[in-house]
C-alpha positions in Angstrom: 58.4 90.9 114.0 61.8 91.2 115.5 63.7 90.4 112.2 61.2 92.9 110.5 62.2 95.9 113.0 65.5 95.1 112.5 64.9 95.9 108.7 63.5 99.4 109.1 66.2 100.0 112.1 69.0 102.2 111.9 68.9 105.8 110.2 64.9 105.7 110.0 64.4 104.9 113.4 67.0 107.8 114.9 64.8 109.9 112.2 61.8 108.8 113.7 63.1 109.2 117.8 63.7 113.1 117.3 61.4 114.1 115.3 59.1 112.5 118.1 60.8 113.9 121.1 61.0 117.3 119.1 57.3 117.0 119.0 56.1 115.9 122.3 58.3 118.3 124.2 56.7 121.4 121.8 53.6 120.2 122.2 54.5 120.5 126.5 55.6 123.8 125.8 52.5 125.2 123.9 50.2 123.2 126.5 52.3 125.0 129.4 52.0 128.2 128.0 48.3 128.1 127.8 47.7 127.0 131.5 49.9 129.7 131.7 47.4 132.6 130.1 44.6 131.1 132.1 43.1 128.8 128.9 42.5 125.3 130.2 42.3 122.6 127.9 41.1 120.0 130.7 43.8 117.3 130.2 47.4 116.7 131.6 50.1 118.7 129.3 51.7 115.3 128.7 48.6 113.0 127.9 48.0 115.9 125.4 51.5 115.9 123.6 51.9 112.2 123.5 48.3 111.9 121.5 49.4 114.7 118.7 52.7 113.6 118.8 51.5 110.0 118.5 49.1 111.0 115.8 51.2 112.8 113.9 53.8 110.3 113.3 51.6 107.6 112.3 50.0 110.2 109.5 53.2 110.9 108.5 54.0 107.2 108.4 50.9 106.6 106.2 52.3 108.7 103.4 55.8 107.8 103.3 57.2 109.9 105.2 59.3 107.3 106.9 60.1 105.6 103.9 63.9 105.9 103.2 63.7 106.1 99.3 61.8 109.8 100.0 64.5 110.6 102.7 66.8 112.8 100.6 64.0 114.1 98.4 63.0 117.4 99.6 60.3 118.4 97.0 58.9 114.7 98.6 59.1 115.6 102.0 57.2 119.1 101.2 54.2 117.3 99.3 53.5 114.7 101.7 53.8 117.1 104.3 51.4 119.6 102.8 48.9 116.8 102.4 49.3 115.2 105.6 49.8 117.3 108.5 46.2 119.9 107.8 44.5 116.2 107.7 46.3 115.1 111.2 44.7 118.4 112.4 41.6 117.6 111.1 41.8 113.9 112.9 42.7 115.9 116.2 40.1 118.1 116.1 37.6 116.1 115.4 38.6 113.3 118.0 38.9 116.4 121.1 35.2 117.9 119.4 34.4 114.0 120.1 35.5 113.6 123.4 33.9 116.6 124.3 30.1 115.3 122.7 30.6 112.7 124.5 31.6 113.7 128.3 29.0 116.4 127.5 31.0 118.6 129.1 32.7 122.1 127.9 34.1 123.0 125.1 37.9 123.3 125.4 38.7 125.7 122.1 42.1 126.1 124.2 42.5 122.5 122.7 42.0 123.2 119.0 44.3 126.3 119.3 46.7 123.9 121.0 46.8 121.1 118.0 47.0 123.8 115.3 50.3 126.0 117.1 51.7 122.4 117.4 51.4 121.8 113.8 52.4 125.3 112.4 55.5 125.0 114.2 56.5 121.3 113.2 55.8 121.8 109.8 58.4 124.4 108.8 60.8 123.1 111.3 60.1 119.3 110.3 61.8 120.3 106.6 65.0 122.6 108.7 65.4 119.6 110.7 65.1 116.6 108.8 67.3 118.1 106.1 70.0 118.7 109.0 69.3 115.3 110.7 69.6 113.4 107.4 73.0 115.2 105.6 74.8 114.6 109.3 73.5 111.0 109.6 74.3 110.2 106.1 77.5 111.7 106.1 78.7 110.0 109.4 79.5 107.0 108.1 80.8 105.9 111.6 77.7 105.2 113.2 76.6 103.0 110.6 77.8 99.3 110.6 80.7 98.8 108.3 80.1 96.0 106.1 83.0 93.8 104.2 81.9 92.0 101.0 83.4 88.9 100.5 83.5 88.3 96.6 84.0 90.4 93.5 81.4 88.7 91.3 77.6 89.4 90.0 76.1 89.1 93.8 78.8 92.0 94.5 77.9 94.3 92.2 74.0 94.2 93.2 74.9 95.2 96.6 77.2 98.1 95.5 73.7 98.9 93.4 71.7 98.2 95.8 74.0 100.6 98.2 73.8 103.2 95.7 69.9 103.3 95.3 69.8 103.6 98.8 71.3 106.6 100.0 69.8 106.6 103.4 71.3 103.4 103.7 71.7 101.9 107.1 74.7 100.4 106.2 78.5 101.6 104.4 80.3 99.2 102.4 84.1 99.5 104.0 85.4 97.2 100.7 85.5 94.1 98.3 87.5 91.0 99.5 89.2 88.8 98.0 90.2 85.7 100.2 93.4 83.7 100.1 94.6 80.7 102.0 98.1 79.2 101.9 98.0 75.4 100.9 100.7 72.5 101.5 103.1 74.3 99.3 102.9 77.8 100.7 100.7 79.0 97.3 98.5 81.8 97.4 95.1 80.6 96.4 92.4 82.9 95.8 89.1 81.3 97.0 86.7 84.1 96.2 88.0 84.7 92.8 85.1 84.0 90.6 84.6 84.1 86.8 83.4 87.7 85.4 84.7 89.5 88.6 84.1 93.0 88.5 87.2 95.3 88.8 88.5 98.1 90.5 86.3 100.8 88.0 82.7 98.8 89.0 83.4 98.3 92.6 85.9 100.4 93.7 87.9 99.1 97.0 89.1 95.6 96.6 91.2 93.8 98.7 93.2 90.8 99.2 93.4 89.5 102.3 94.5 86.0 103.5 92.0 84.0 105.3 94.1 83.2 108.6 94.1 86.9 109.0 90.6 88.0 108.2 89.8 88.3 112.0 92.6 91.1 112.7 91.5 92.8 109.3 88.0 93.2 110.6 89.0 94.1 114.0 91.5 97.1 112.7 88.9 98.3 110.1 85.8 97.9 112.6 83.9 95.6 110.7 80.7 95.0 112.1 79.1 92.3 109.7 80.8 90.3 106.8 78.7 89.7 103.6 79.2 86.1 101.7 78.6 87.2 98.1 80.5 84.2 96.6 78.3 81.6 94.4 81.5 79.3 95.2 81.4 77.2 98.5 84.0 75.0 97.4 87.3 75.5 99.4 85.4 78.4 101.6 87.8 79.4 104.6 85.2 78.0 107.1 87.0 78.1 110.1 88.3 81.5 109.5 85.0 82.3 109.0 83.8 81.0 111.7 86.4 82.4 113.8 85.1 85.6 113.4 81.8 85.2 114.2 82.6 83.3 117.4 84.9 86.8 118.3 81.6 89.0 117.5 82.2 90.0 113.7 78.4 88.5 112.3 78.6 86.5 109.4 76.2 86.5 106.6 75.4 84.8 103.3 74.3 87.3 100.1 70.5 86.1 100.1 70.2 86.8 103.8 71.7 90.5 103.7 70.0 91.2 100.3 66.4 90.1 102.4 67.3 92.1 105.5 67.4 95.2 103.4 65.8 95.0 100.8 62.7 94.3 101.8 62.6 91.1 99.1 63.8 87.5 98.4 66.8 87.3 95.9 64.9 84.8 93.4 68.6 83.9 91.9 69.4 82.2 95.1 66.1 80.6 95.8 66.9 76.4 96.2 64.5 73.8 97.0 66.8 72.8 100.2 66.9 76.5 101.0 63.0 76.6 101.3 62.9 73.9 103.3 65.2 74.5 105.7 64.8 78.5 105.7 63.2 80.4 108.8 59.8 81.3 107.6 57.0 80.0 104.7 54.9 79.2 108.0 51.5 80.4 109.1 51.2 79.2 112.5 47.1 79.2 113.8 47.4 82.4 116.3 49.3 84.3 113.4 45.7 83.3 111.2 43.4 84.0 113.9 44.7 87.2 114.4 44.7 88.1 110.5 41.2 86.9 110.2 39.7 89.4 113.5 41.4 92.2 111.7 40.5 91.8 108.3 36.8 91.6 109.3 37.2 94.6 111.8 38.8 96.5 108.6 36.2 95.2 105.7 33.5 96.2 107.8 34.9 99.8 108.9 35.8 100.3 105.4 32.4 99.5 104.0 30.7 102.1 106.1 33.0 104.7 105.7 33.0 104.6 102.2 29.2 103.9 101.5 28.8 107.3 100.2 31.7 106.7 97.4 30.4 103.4 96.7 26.9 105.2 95.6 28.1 107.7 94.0 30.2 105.2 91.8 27.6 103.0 91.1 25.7 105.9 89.4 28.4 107.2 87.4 29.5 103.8 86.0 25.1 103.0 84.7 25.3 107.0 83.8 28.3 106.1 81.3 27.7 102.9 79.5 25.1 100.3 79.4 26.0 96.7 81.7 26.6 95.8 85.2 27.9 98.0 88.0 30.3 95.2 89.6 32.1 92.5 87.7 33.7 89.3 88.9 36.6 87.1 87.7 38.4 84.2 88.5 41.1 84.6 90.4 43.9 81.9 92.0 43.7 82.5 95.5 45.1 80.6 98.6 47.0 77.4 98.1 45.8 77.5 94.5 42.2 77.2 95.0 40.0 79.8 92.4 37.3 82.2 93.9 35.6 85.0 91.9 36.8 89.1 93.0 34.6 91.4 93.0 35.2 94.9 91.8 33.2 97.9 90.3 33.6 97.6 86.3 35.9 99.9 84.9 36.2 99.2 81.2 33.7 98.3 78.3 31.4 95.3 78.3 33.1 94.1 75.4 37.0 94.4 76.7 38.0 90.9 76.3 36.5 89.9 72.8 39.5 88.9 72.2 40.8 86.8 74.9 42.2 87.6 78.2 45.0 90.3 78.3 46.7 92.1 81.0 46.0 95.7 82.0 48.3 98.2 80.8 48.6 101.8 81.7 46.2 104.4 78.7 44.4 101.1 78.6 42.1 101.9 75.2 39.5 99.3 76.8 39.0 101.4 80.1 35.7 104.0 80.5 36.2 107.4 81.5 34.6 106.7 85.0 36.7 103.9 85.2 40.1 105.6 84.7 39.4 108.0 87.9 38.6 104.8 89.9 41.5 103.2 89.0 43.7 106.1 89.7 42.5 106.5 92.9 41.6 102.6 93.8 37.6 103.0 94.5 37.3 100.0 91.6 39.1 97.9 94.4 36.2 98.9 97.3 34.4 96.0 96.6 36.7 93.3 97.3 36.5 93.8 101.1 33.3 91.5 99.8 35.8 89.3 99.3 37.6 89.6 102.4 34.7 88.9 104.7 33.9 86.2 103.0 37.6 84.2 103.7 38.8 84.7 100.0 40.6 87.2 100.4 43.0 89.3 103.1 43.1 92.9 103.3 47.3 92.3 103.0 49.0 90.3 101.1 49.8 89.5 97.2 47.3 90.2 94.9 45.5 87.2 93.2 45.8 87.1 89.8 43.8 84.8 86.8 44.3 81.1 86.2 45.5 81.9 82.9 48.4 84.0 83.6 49.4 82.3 86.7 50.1 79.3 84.3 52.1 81.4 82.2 54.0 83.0 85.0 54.4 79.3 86.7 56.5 78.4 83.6 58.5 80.9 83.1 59.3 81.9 86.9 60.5 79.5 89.1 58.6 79.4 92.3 56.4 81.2 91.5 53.2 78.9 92.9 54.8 79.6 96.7 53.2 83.2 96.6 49.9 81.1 96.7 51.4 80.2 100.4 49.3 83.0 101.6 46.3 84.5 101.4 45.8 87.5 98.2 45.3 90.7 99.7 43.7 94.0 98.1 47.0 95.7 99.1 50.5 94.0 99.5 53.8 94.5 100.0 55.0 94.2 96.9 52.2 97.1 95.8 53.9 99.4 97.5 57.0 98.9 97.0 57.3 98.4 92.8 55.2 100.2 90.3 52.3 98.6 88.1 54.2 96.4 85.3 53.0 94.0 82.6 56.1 91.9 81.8 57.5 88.7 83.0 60.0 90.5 84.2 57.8 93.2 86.4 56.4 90.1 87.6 59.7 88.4 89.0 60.4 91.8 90.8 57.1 91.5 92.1 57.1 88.3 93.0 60.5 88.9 95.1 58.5 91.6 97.4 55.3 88.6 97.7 57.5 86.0 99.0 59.0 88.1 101.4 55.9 89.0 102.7 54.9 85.1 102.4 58.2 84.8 104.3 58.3 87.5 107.1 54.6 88.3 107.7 53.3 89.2 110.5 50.3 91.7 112.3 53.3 94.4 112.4 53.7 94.5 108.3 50.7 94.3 107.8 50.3 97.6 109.9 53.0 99.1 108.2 51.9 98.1 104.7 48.4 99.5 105.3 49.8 102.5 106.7 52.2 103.0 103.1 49.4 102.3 100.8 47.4 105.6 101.6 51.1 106.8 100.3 50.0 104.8 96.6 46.5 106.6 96.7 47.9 109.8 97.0 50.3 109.8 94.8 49.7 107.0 92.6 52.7 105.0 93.0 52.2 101.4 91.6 48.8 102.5 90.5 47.0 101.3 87.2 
């Protein structure tokens, strides 16, 4: 969990501290002003700002509004803001309307007015501030760890991409290193140098610095944290290395960093002695008792919530076309063991006449009926079946058939470790990479599953329930 918060740390987190503070003290204000004009809402001003504060920002978690690749989007901000905060009002109102049913006692309308002022006023001044919040934080590059990249090569590159793509980056690049040591006969030798290294026009700052003064280097720059991107060991500087971290400079290796913030395993780097000895891959017995309470909590809560859904699908799909309501396939499921899923049907009776075949998006085989289902996920309600029965998790990667995990298991190495953990409806790699039918959507995929099989825990699993109401709104990595 740790290692996980550390991940979503830095500008997110600041993001997430004022726009919390700037809600609980304007909720205060509201709630003072109406004891104020004589309208009692019959709680304490602060138990009443930290529930809509609290509920706000886990509504506007649950549609992304936290998620950093939406930071500096400001038509994605407004969307999600539209759709979420008149449905955190609704959840407000209904739970005070509750409370009041309940205690039988009277009804505080000072409440209701209360919620709504607070959420009129945040959401105009959520856009003003988050805009301001975002261009200073992003621009001040001094409170973000600088980072020195040892290595001109491949691994290089994909963390100059990988610091492009992320704007909102909690991190700045200070420059490219390449490291020299002086041997018996006083001969610069370039350690780092690697074959196809990039040059100044794809990386920009590179440097040459010998090894023996590395340490002063990062102290005079302010280097926080120095990135091995070198696929060369061989002749590494190690006690200049080490040096540095023993002085406080952190020293990391490429597949580390790229996990940390990424959110996914580098597959390149992936060794069988790195698996073995790597922190993670584990499912320790509170870890799955824990999983298993809240999946069946969820299943069940889900399966009475949407009941009404569920019979209103049923009679669309034996309205449409002739042949069952539900359908069940193999699937390859934890430590390789098959079980059946259950879902509603959404294509013809006859779609695989000729042989199995992945999905693909204007899918000719797919009903009417069953393309609004799929857009919007209700063909996956009935796998909570599956969940309550032990198949199945709510979170983790999704199972797929016997006859394309062989396929996949040839072509993609490692790709049998996914099956490490339980298949979930939703998963961390569903919300983080769009529906693909390739070998290669399937490695990037398979990079998001195995760090979930890697780094999960009860607090992802929150989190990556929370983000997937941001895939059913808007459809992101839906098919």
């Amino acid at each position: 969990m740790f290692r996980f918060v550390l991940h979503i740390s830095g500008i997110t987190l600041i993001l997430i501290f004022i726009e919390t503070i700037f809600l609980y003290f304007s909720s205060c204000q509201y709630s003072d002003l109406l004891e104020s004009r004589g309208f009692s809402t019959g709680l304490s001003p602060e138990f009443m700002a930290a529930i809509i504060t609290m509920t706000t920002i886990v509504g506007m978690t649950s549609v992304g509004m936290y998620n950093r690749k939406y930071f500096f989007h400001l038509d994605e901000t407004i969307s999600r803001a539209i759709v979420i905060l008149p449905l955190v009002l609704g959840a407000l109102v209904l739970l005070f309307a509750l409370r009041d049913y309940a205690l039988d006692g009277p009804i505080h309308t000072s409440i209701y007015a209360l919620c709504a002022a607070t959420i009129a006023t945040f959401a105009p001044t959520l856009i003003i501030l988050r805009k301001i919040c975002l261009d200073i934080l992003d621009r001040s590059d001094g409170i973000k760890p600088k980072i020195l990249v040892i290595g001109t090569g491949s691994r290089a590159i994909s963390l100059r991409n990988l610091s492009r793509e992320l704007r909102h980056r909690s991190f700045t690049i200070s420059g490219y290193a390449l490291l020299t040591s002086q041997n018996a006969a006083s001969e610069q030798r370039p350690w780092s140098n690697q074959e196809n290294a990039a040059t100044t026009d794809d990386l920009g700052q590179i440097i040459s610095i010998d090894s023996k003064e590395l340490l002063d280097y990062c102290k005079k720059s302010d280097i926080c944290e120095i990135v091995v991107a070198t696929t060369e060991r061989r002749g590494m500087p190690v006690r200049d290395l080490l040096e540095c971290k023993i002085k406080g400079v952190a020293t990391t290796d490429f597949g580390t960093f790229w996990e940390r913030e990424s959110g996914q395993i580098s597959l390149e780097d992936m060794s069988p002695s790195w698996l073995l000895f790597s922190d993670g891959f584990k499912l320790d017995k509170g870890r799955i008792l824990i999983q298993r309470m809240f999946d069946i909590l969820i299943s069940s809560i889900l399966l009475l919530v949407t009941l009404p859904i569920t019979l209103l699908t049923a009679i669309l799909i034996k309205l449409e076309s002739k042949g069952p309501i539900f359908y069940t396939q193999e699937r390859v499921g934890l430590h390789g063991k098959t079980f059946h899923v259950v879902k509603f049907r959404s294509m013809r009776t006859d779609a695989e006449k000729d042989g199995p075949r992945w999905a693909s998006k204007n899918d000719t085989r797919v009903t009417r009926v069953g393309a609004f289902i799929r857009k919007v996920r209700i063909d996956e309600i009935p796998q909570v079946i599956n969940v309550l029965k032990g198949d199945m998790a709510f979170v983790g990667p999704r199972p797929e058939r016997p006859v394309f995990v062989s396929v996949l298991s040839e072509q993609i190495p490692y790709y049998n470790i996914r099956h490490a953990a339980k298949p979930g409806i939703t998963g961390w790699a569903q919300i983080n990479y769009p529906y693909g039918a390739t070998i290669e959507d399937a490695k990037m995929k398979l990079a998001f599953d195995l760090y979930y099989v890697k780094n999960g825990n009860f607090f992802l699993d929150i989190l990556t329930m929370l983000q997937t109401v941001k895939v059913l709104l808007w459809n992101d990595g839906a098919h």
